[in-house]
Each structure stands twice: as C-alpha cells, then as structure tokens.
C-alpha positions as CSV (number, residue, x, y, z in Angstrom):
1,X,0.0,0.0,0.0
2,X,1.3,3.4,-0.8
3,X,1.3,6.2,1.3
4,X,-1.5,8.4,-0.4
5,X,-3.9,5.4,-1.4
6,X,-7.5,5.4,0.1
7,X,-7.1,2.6,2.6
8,X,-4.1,4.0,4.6
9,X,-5.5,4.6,8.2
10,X,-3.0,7.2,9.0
11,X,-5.1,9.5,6.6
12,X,-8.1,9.0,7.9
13,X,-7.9,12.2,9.3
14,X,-9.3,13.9,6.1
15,X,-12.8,12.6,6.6
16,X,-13.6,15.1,8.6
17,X,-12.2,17.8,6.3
18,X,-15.3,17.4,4.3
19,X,-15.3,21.3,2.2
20,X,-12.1,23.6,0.8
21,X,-13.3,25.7,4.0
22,X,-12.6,22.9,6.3
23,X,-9.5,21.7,4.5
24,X,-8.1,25.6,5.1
25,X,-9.4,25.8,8.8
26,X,-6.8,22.7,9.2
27,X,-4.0,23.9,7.6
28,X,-4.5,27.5,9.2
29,X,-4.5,25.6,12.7
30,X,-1.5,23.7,12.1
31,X,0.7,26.3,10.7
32,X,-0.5,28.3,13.7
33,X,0.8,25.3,16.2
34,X,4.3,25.0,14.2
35,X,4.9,29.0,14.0
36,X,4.3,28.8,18.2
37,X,5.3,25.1,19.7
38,X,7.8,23.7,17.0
39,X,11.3,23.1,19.1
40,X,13.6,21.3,16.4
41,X,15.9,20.8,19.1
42,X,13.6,18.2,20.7
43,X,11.8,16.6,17.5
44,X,11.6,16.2,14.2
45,X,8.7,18.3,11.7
46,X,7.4,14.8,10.7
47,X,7.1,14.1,14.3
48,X,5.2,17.4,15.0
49,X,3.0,17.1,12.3
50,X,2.0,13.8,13.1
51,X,1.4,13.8,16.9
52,X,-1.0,17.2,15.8
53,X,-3.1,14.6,12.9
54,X,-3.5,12.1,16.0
55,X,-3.8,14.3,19.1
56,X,-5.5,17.6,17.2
C-alpha cells in the first residue's frame, strides 16, 4: 500500500475535512501550532506534524 492510497488509516484524518473551507481551517491551525510550539531541538517536523493529525 502506498502512502497516499485510500485505505491508509493514517489518513483517515481527512474525513472530517469534508469542504475547501474545512480543508483551510486545518492547515491554518497547524501552521499556527508550528509558527508557536515547534522546538527542532527536541523533535523532528514529521514528528510534530504527526502527533497534531492524532492528538489535534
């Protein structure tokens, strides 16, 4: 299974992103999280990123 095929669990977060305005409320939200918390000294982007899709 490849990373961006419909079946991969670890994008099931996108069901809930169900119009463009929800999709940009997301991203808005995350950059928001990475411009205020992100410490690369302690962990990596792909980490950050990651714990935000499973812990909101």
């Amino acid at each position: 299974m490849g990373d961006f095929e419909e079946d991969n669990p670890l994008l099931s977060f996108l069901d809930g992103l169900t119009n463009e305005k929800a999709i940009h409320q997301y991203i808005d939200r995350l950059t928001s999280r990475i411009v205020m918390k992100y410490d690369p000294e302690w962990e990596s982007l792909n980490e950050f990123v990651w714990d935000y899709v499973e812990n909101g």
